[in-house]
Backbone as JSON, one array per atom type, in Angstrom:
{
  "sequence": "XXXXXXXXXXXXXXXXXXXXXXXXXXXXXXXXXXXXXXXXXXXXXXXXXXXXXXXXXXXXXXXXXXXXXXXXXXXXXXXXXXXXXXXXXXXXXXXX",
  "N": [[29.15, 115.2, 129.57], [27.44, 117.45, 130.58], [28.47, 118.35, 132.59], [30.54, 120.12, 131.43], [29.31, 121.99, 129.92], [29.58, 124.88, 129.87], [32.05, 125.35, 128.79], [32.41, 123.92, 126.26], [30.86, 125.77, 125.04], [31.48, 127.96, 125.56], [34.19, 127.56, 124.04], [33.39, 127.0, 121.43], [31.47, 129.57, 120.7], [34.19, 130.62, 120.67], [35.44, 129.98, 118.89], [33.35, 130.61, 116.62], [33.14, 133.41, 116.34], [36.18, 133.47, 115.2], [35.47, 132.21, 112.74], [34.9, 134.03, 111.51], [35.44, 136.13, 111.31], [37.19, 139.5, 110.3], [40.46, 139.46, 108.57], [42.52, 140.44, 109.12], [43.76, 141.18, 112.54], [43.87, 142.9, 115.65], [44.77, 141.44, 118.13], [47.2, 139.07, 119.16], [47.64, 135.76, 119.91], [49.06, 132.55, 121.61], [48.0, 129.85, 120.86], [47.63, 128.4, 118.78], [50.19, 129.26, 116.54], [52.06, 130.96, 114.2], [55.16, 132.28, 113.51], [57.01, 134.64, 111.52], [60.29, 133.69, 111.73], [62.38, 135.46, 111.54], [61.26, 138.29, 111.99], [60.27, 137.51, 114.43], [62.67, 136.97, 116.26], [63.94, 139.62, 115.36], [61.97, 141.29, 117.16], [62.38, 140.82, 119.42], [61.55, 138.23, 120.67], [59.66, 136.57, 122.77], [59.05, 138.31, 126.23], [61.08, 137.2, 128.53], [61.97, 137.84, 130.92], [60.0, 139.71, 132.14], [57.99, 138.23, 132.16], [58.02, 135.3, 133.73], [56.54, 133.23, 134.38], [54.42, 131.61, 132.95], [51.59, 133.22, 131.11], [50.93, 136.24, 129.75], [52.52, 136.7, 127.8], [52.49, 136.17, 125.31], [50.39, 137.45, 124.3], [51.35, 139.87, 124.81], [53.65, 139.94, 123.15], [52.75, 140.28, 120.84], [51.06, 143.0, 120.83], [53.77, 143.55, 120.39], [54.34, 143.51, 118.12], [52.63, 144.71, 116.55], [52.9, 146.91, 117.17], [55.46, 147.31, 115.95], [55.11, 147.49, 113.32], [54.2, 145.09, 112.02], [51.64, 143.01, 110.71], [49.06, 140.99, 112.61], [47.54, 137.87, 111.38], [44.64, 136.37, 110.86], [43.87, 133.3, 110.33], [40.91, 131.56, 108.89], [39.35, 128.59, 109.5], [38.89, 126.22, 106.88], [37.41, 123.43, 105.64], [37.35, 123.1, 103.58], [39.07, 124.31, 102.38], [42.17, 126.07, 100.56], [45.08, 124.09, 101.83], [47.63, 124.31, 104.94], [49.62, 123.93, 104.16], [50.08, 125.0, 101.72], [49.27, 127.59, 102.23], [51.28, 129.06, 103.93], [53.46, 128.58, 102.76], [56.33, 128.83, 103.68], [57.29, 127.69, 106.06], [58.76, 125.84, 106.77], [61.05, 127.64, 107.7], [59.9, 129.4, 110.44], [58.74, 130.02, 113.05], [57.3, 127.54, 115.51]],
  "CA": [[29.11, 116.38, 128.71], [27.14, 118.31, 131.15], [29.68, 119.09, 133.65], [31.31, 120.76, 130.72], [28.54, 122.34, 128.69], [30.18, 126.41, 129.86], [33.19, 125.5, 128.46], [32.23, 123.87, 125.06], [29.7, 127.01, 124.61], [32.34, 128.94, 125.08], [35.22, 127.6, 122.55], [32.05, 127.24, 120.14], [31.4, 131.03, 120.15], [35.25, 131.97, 120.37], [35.5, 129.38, 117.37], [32.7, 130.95, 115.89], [33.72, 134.65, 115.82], [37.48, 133.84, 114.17], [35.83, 131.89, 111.14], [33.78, 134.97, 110.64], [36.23, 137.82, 111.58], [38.37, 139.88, 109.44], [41.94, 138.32, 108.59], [43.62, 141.56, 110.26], [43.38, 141.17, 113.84], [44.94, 143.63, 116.79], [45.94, 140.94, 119.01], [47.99, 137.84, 119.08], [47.71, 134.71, 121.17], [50.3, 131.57, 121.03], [47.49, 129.03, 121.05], [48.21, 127.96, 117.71], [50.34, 130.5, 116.12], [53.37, 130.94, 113.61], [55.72, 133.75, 113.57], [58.33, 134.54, 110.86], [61.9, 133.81, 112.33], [62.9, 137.07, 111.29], [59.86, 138.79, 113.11], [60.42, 136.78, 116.22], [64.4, 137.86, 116.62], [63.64, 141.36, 115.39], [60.95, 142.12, 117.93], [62.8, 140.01, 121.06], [60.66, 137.47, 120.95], [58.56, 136.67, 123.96], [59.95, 138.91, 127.11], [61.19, 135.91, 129.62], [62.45, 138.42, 132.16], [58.83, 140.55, 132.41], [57.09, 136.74, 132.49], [58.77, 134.3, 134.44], [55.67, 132.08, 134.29], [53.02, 131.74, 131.39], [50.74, 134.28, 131.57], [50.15, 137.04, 128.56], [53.67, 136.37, 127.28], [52.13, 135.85, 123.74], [49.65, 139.03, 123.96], [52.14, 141.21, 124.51], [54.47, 140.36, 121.8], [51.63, 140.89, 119.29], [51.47, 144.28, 120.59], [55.18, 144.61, 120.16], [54.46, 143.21, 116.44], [51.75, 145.49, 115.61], [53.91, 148.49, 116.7], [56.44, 148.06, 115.21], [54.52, 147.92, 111.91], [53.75, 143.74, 111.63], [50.76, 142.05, 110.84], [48.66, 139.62, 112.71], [46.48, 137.76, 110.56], [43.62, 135.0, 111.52], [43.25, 132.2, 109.3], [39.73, 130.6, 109.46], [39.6, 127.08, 108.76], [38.07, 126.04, 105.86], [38.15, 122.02, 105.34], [37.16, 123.06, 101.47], [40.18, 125.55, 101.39], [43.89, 125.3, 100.72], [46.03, 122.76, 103.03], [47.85, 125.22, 105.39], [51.4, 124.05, 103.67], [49.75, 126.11, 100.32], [49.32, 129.17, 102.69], [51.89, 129.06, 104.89], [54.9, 127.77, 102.12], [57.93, 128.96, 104.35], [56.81, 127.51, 107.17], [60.16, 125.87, 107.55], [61.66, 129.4, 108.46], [58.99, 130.07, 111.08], [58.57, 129.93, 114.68], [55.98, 127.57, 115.91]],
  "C": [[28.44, 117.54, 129.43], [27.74, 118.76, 131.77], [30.3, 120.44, 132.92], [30.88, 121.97, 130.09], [29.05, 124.25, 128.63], [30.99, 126.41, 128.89], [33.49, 125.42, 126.8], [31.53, 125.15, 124.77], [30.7, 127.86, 124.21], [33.5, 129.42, 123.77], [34.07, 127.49, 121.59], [32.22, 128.5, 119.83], [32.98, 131.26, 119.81], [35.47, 131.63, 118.92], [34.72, 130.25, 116.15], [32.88, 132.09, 115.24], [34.8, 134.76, 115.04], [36.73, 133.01, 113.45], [34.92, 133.11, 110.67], [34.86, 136.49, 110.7], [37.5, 137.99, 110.19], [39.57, 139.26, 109.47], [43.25, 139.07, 109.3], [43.14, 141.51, 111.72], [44.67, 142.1, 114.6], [45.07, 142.75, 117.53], [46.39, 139.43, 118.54], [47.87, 136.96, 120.13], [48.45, 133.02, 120.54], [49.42, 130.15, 120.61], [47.73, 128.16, 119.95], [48.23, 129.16, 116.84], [51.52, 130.3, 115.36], [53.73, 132.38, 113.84], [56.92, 133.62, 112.59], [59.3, 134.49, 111.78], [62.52, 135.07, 112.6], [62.41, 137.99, 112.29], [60.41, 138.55, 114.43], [61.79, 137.73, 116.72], [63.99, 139.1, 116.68], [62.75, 141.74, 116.94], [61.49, 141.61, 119.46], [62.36, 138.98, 121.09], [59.79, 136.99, 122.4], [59.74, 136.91, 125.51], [59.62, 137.75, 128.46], [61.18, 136.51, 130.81], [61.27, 139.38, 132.83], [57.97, 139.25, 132.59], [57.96, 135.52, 132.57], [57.62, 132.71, 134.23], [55.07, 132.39, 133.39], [52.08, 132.4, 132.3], [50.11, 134.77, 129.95], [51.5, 137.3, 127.79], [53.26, 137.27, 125.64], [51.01, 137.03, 123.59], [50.44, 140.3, 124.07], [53.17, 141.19, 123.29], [53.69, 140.67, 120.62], [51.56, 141.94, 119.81], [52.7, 144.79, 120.29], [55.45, 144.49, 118.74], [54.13, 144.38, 115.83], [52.39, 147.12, 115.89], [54.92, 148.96, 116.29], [56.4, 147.54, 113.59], [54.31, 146.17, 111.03], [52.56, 143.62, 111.46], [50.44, 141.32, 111.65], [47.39, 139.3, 111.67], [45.89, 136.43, 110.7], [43.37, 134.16, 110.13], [42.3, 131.25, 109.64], [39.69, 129.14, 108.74], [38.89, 126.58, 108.22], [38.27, 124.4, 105.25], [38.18, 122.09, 103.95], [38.02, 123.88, 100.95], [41.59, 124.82, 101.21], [44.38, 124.68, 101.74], [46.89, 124.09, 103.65], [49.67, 125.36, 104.45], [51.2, 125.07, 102.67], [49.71, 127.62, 101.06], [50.65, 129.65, 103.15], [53.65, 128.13, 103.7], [56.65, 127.65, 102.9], [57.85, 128.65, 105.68], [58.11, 126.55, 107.91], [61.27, 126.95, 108.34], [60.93, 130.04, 109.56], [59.42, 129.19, 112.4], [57.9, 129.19, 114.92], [55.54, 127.13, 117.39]]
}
């Protein structure tokens, strides 16, 4: 566990800041992420031919969300809240 102890510190805090942050967020990352279907198509979905390899793929299409007038929105995880199927009901129609 010591070898490691940067790394846990680190997802700790990043953990820590999304269960405390607003539910509107300016960027997007694919790490675990949905996207309406609709959304996805509409906006291109992630530009293959500008990222050949994984990279920031998934940060740039959240800027191409949020300009052209989408949402991102952080859901903090709450083991005492709704099940994500109750949030997330069309989640068969989604991207993941």
């Amino acid at each position: 566990m010591r070898e490691n102890f940067l790394s846990q510190y680190k997802n700790l805090l990043h953990h820590f800041v999304h269960q405390g942050s607003s539910s509107d967020a300016t960027t997007f990352w694919a790490g675990c992420a949905a996207v309406d279907r609709k959304v996805f198509v509409d906006i291109g979905g992630f530009d293959a031919a500008r990222y050949d390899q994984p990279s920031i793929e998934d940060i740039e299409m959240g800027y191409r969300m949020l300009s052209q007038g989408h949402r991102v929105l952080l859901h903090a995880l709450n083991p005492n809240g709704p099940p994500l199927s109750y949030l997330f009901p069309r989640l068969s129609r989604m991207v993941l």
